[in-house]
C-alpha positions as CSV (number, residue, x, y, z in Angstrom):
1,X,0.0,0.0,0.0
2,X,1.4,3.1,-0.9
3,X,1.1,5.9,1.9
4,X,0.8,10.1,0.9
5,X,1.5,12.5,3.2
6,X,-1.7,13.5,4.4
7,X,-3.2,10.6,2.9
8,X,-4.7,9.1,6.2
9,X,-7.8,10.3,8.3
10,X,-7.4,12.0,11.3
11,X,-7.2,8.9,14.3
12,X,-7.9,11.0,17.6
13,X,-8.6,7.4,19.2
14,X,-5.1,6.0,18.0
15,X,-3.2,8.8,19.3
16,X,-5.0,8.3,22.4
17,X,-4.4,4.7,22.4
18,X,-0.7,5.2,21.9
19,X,-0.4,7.9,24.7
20,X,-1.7,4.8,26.9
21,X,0.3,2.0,25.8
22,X,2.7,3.3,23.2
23,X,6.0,4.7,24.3
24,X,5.5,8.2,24.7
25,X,2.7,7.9,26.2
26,X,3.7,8.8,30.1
27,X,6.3,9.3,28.7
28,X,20.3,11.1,3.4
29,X,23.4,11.3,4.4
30,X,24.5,9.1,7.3
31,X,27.7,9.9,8.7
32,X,30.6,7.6,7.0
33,X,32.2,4.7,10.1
34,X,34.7,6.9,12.2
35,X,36.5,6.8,15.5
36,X,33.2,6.9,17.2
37,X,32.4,3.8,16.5
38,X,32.1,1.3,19.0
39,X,34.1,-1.4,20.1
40,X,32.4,-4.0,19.1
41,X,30.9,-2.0,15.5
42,X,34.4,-1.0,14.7
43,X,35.4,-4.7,15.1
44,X,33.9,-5.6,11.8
45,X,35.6,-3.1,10.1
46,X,35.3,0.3,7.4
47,X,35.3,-0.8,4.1
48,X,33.0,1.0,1.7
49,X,30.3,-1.2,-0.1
50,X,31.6,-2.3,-3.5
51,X,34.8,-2.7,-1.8
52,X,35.9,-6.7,-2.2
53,X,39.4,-6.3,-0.9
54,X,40.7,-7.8,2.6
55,X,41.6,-11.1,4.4
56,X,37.9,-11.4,5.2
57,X,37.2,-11.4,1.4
58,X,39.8,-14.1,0.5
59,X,38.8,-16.2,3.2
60,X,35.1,-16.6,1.8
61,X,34.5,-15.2,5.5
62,X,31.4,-12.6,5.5
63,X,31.3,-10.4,8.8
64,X,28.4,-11.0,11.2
65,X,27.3,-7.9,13.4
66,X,29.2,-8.5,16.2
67,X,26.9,-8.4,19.2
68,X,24.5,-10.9,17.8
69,X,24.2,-14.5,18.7
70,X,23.4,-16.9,16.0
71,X,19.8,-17.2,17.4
72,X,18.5,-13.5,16.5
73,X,21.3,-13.8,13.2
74,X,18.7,-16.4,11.8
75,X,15.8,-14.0,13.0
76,X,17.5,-11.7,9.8
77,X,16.2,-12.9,6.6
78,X,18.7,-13.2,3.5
79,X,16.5,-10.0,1.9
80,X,17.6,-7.4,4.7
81,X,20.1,-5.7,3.9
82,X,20.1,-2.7,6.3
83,X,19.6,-3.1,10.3
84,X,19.6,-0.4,12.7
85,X,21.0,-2.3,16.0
86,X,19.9,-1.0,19.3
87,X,21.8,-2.9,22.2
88,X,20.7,-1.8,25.5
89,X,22.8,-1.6,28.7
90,X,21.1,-4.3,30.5
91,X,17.9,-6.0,30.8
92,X,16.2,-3.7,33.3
93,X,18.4,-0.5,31.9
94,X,16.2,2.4,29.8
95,X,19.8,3.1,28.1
96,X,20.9,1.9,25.2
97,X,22.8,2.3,21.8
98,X,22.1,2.0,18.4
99,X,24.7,1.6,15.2
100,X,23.2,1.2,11.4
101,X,24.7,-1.7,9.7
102,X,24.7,-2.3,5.9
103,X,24.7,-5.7,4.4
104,X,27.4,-5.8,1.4
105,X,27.0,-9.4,-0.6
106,X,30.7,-10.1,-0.6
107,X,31.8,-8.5,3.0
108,X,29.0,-9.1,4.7
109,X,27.5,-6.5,7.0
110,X,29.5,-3.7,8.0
111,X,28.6,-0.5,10.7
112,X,28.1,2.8,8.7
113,X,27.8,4.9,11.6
114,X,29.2,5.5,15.4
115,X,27.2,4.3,18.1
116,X,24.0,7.1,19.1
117,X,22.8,7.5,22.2
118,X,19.7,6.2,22.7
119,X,16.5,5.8,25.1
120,X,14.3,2.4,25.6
121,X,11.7,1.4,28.3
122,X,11.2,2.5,31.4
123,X,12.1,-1.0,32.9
124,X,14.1,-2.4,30.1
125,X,13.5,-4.8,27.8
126,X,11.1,-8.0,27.5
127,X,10.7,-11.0,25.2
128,X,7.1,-11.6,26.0
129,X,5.7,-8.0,25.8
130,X,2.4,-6.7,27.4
131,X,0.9,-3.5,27.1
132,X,1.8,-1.0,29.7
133,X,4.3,-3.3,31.1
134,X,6.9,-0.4,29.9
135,X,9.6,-2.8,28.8
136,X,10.7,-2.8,24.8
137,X,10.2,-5.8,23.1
138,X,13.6,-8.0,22.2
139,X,13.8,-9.3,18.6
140,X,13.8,-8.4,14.8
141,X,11.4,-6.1,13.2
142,X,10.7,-4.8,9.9
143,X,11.0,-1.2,9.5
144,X,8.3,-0.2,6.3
145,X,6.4,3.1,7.5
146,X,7.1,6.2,9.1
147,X,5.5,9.9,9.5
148,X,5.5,12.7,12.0
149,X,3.9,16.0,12.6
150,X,7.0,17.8,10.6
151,X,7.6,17.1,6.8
152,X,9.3,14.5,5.5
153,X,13.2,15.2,5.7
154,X,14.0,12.4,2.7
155,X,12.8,9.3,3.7
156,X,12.1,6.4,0.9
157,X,9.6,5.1,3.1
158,X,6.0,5.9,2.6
159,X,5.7,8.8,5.2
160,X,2.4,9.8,7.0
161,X,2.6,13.9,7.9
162,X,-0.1,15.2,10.2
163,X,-1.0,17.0,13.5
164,X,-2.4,13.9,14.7
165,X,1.5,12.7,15.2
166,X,0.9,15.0,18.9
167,X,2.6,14.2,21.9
168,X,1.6,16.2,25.1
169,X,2.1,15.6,28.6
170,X,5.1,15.1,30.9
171,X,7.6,12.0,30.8
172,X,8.6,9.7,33.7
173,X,11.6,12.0,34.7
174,X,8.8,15.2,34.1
175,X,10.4,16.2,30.8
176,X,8.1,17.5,28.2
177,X,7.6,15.2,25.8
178,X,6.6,17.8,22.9
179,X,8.6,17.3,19.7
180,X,8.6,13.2,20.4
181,X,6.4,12.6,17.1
182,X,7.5,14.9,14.7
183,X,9.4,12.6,13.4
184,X,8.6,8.6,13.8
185,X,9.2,5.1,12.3
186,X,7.1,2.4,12.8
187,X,8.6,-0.8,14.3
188,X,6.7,-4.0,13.2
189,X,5.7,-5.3,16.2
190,X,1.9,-6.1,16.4
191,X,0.6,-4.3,13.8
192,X,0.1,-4.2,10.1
193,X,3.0,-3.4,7.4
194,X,1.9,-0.8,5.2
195,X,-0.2,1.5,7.2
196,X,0.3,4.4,8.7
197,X,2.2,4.4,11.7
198,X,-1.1,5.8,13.5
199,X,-3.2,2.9,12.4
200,X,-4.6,0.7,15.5
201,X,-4.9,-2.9,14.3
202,X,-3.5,-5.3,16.8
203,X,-3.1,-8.8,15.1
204,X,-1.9,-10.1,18.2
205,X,-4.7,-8.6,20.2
206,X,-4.6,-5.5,22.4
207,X,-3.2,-7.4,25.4
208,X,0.1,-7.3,23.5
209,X,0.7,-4.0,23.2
210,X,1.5,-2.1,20.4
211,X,2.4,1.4,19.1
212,X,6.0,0.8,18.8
213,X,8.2,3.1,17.6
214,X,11.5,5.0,16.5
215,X,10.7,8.5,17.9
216,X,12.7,11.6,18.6
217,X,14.4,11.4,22.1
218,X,12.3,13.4,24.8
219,X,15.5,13.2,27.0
220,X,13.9,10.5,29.4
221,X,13.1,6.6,28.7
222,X,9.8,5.5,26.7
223,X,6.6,3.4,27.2
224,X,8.6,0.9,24.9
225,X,9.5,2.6,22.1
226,X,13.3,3.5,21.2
227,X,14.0,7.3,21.0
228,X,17.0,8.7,19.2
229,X,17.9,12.5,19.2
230,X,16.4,15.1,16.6
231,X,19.1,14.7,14.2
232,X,19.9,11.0,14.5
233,X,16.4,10.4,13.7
234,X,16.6,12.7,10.4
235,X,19.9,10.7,9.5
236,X,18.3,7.4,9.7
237,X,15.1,8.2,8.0
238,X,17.3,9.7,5.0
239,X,19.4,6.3,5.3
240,X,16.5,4.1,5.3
241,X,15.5,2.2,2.0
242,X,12.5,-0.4,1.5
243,X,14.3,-1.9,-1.3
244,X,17.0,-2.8,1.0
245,X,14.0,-4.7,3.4
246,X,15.6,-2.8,7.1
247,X,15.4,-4.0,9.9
248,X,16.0,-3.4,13.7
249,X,17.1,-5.8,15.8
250,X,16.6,-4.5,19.6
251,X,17.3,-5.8,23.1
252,X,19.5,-6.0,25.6
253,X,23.0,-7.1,25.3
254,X,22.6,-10.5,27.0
255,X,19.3,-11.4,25.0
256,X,20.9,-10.0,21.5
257,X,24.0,-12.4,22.4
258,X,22.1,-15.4,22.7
């Protein structure tokens, strides 16, 4: 389904759905691999895609991303080609990081920025999610719609613009949470690919929660969803390509290692 901006009925009832179980509720160019990276991104190395050269190559060795266990590396079809990895701090942390990787077909998959800052759940992170329990699901998730109340900044991905992307109220540490939608992506937990983000079906029934996000960072932690600063979030949308089938893969460090 292909999404307009402005394409989608106002959905008063979703928003206020999502300020009660979605993460804010109580609560392009991407910048080339560089010293920032982390440890464990810069451990697969810099090489620009196209670039076949290296022991890895001549080995017939593609890199893995390094903090992933080969459980959630099978979760990552063959098709996906770009993941945004958020690792958190620990399973009851609301701290976390996030690195894009690309997939090159000789290389293998390879970090094309530093690690962000980031923001998760209140309590951390959860591999049987429930609504309101304020954890952030753990697993792999397709990325295929975003929106926000401010104009598209370049995103390939149908994109949803409207005042119904609102955001009022105070977070958990009583920051404002104004500015958390204007820019959003939908994560593909419980709901279907190819709407809106603001679209309310549940195929896993309401009891599972929903609403799931990227969203601009409100300085605080979320009702679930991940939150990356202003500019970060402008960076990835820019980066993010459907024919390229992105995913994120989310947890904490211990459940992504698995």
């Amino acid at each position: 389904m292909s999404l307009r901006t402005g394409s989608f009925p106002a959905v008063a009832l979703a928003v206020a759905g999502l300020l009660l179980t979605g993460c804010a509720g109580d609560t392009g160019k991407v910048a080339p691999a560089a010293a920032n990276v982390s440890p464990s991104a810069s451990a697969v190395g810099r090489s620009g895609p196209g670039s076949h050269s290296g022991p890895e190559a001549l080995a017939g060795r593609a890199r893995e991303i390094p903090s992933l266990g080969p459980g959630i590396r099978a979760e990552i079809t063959p098709a996906s080609r770009q993941a945004v990895v958020v690792v958190g701090q620990g399973p009851d942390s609301n701290r976390s990081v996030a690195v894009l990787y690309e997939r090159d077909p000789v290389l293998g998959w390879r970090p094309v920025t530093g690690a962000w800052p980031a923001h998760n759940g209140l309590l951390g992170w959860t591999d049987d999610h429930e609504a309101g329990d304020r954890r952030s699901p753990i697993g792999v998730f397709g990325l295929t719609d975003a929106g926000g109340r401010l104009p598209n900044p370049g995103t390939k991905l149908p994109y949803d613009e409207g005042p119904d992307f609102d955001a009022p109220g105070t977070g958990f540490e009583g920051e404002p949470l104004e500015g958390s939608f204007d820019h959003v992506v939908a994560i593909n937990y419980n709901r279907e690919p190819g709407t809106t983000p603001l679209d309310w079906t549940r195929p896993l029934g309401a009891d599972k929660g929903g609403g799931i996000w990227i969203h601009v960072d409100h300085g605080g932690p979320t009702q679930g969803c991940i939150s990356l600063p202003l500019e970060r979030m402008e960076q990835l949308l820019r980066w993010l390509d459907p024919a390229k089938r992105p995913v994120v893969v989310m947890g904490d460090a211990a459940a992504l290692g698995e």
